[in-house]
N, C-alpha and C positions, 0 to 999 in steps of 0.2 A: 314318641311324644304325642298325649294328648290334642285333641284340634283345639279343646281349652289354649291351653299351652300356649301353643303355637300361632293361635289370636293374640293374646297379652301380648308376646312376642313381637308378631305384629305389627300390633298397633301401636308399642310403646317405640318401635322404630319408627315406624309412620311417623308418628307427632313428633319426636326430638330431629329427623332430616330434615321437617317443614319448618317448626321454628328455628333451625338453623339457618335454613336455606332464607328466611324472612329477615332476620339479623344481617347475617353477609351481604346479601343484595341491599342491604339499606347502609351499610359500611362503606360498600366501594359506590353507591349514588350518591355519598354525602361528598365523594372528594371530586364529584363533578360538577361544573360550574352550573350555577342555579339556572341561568339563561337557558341551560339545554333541557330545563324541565317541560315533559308534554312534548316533548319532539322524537320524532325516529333517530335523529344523531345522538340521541343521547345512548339508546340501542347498540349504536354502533360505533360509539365510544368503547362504552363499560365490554364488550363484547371481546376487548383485544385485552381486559386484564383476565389476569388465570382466578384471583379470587371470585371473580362476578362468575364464570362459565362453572367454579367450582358452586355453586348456590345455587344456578341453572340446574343442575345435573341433581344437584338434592332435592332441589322441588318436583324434578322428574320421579325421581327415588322414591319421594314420601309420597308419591301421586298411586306409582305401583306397587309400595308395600300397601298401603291404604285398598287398592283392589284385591291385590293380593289374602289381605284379611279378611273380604267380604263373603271369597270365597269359602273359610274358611268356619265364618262367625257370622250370623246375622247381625243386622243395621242396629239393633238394639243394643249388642255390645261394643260395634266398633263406633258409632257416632257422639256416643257419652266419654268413649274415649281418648276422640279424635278432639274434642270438644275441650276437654281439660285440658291437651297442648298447650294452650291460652298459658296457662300458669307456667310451662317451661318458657312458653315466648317471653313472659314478663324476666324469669328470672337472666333467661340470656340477655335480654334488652338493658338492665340493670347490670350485667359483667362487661358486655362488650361495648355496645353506644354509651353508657352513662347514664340513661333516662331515670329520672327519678322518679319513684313507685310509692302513691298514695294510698292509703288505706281504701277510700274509695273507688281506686282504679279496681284491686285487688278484691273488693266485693264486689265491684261491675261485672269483670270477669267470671269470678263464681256464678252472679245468678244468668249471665251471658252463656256459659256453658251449660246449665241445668237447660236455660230454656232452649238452647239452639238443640240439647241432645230430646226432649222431648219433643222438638214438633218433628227432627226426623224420624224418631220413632212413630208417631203418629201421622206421618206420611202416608198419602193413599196409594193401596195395595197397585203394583206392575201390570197393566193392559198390556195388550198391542194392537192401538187401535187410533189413528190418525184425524182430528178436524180438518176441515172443509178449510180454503184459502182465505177466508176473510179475517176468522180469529188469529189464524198464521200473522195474514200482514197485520194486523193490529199490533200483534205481543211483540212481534221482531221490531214493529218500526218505534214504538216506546222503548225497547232496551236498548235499542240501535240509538236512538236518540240519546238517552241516557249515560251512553258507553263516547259517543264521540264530543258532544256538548262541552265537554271541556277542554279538548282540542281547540273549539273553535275560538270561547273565549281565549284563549291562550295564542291564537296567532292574531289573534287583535290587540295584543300586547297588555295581557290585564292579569292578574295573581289570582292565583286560583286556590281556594283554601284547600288543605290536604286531605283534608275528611272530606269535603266535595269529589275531589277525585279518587276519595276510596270507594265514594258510591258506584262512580265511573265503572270502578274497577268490579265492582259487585253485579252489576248490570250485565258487563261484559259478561264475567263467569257463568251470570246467571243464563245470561244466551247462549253459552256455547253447552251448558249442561240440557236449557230445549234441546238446541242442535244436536248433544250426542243422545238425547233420547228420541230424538227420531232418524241419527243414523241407526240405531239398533233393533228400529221398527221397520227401518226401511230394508234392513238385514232379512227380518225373519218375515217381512212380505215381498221378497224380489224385486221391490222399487229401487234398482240399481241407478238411473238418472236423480232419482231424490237423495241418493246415498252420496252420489261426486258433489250435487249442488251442496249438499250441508256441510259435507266435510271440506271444500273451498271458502265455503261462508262461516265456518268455523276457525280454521289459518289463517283468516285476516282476521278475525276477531278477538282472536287468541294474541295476535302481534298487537294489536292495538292494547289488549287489556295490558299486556305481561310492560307496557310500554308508561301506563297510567301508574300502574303498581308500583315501579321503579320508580318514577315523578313522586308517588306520594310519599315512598316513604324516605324520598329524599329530604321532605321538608317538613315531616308528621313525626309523633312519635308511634314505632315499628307498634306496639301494643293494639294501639287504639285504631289504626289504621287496618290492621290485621283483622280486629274483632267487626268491623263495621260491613268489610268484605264477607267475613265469613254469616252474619247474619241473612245480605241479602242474600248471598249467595245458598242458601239455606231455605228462606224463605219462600223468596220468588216463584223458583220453579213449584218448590209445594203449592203455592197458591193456583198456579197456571194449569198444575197438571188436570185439575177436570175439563177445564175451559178447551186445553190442547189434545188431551191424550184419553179421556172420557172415565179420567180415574177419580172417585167418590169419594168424599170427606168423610170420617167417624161419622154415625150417628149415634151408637149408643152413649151411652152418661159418661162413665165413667171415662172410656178415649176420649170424648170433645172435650170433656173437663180439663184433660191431662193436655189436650193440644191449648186453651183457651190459655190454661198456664204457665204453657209455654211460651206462647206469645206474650204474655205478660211480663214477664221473667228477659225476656226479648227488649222490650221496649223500655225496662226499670235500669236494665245493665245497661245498654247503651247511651241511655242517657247520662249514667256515672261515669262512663269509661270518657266522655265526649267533654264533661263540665269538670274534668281529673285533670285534663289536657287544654282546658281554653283560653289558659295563658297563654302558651305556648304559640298560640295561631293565631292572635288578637291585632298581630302586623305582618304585612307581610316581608318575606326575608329583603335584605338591604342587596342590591345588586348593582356591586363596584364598577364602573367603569373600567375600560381595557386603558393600561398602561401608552403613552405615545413613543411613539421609536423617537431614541434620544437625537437623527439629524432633525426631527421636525422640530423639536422643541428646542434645539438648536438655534434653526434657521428662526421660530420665530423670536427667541431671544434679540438676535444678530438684526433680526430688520427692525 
């Protein structure tokens, strides 16, 4: 078999276990109580059914065929790819949730994937080559902010729109993708104390994100919550990487043109995938009270 081949292969596995894995995890969070949105119980709820650990292990799955491809295929053919998933998330979100699918979600997505596949194609070329602590604390303490922020409001007892916590969730991603590019610098320069520190600062960040995701797409619809993640998480690091890692933006015309595009394409789809969906989030969910144990309501009948 061709490495052609066996890319398409790939990738086309990659994309269908992710938006699966995105489906099911939003299947078995919708049949938990909304109160456990934005908490670790909710975690450790969903954790004891077999469908949720079965969507676990696919996000795992689609995480490794995805690597698996890279090595395979350069980022130009697997991120255009990986990109168009989008449209299998739509149509599973449409058989399994019900979500109803507008024309404009369905363009959003189209020009959402054109642009998320060109700025990664127009990512700046792999260094190995590490910034000084200042810009570090800066980038971590804005994503780190970004990533727990809605915890907080949330234990102040306040509703958190779903798209807010899919930014949450993009932040997270986007920190933990710094973090594993500087485990992998920390690799191939023997900075073994920077390797433990990132990869402990990535497991809690990772538990927090995978924690928001669950939340959001408990109360979002799987599509639009998906795409907004996948943007920043797309984004971000691209932007960071001169700032952290000393890797250089296109200069020539025609790659800035094609990144400029992107990001355009970027900013045109999210916006339809987000005003497709704003009915949908314009309250927030109604959350019932707990039933009284019938001696209470008894007793207070009786007195």
């Amino acid at each position: 078999m061709s490495n052609a081949s066996l890319a398409i292969i790939l990738i086309a596995a990659a994309a269908t276990t992710a938006s699966l894995a995105v489906v099911l995890t939003a299947m078995e969070a919708r049949r938990v109580p909304v109160a456990a949105n934005l908490r670790i119980s909710m975690l450790a709820s969903l954790v004891r059914r077999p469908m949720w650990r079965l969507a676990a292990t696919l996000d795992l799955g689609g995480w490794i065929l995805k690597t698996l491809a890279l090595l395979v295929a350069p980022l130009t053919v697997v991120a255009p790819g990986m990109a168009l998933g989008l449209f299998l998330l739509v149509g599973f979100s449409y058989v399994v949730l019900h979500e109803r699918v507008r024309a404009s979600a369905l363009i959003g997505v189209g020009m959402l994937a054109g642009g998320v596949a060109l700025v990664a194609i127009r990512a700046p070329a792999r260094t190995v080559s590490v910034a000084g602590p200042a810009p570090w604390a800066v980038v971590v303490s804005v994503l780190l902010a970004g990533t727990v922020a809605v915890f907080v409001v949330r234990m102040r007892g306040r509703w958190v729109d779903p798209r807010v916590i899919a930014v949450s969730v993009g932040c997270a991603w986007a920190l933990n993708g710094v973090l594993s590019k500087l485990m992998a610098d920390s690799i191939d320069t023997g900075r073994w104390l920077m390797l433990a520190v990132a990869f402990a600062s990535a497991a809690a960040v990772g538990t927090l994100g995978y924690t928001a995701k669950t939340s959001a797409l408990q109360l979002g619809h799987a599509t639009t919550v998906e795409s907004i993640v996948a943007v920043i998480n797309t984004l971000v690091p691209v932007a960071l990487a001169p700032v952290l890692f000393g890797e250089s933006w296109p200069t020539e015309l025609v790659p800035a043109a094609q990144l400029a595009a992107g990001l355009v394409l970027v900013g045109v789809g999210v916006w339809l995938l987000t005003r497709s969906s704003a009915d949908a989030y314009a309250r927030p969910p109604v959350v019932s009270a707990p039933a009284r144990p019938r001696a209470d309501a008894a007793q207070e009948s009786g007195g």
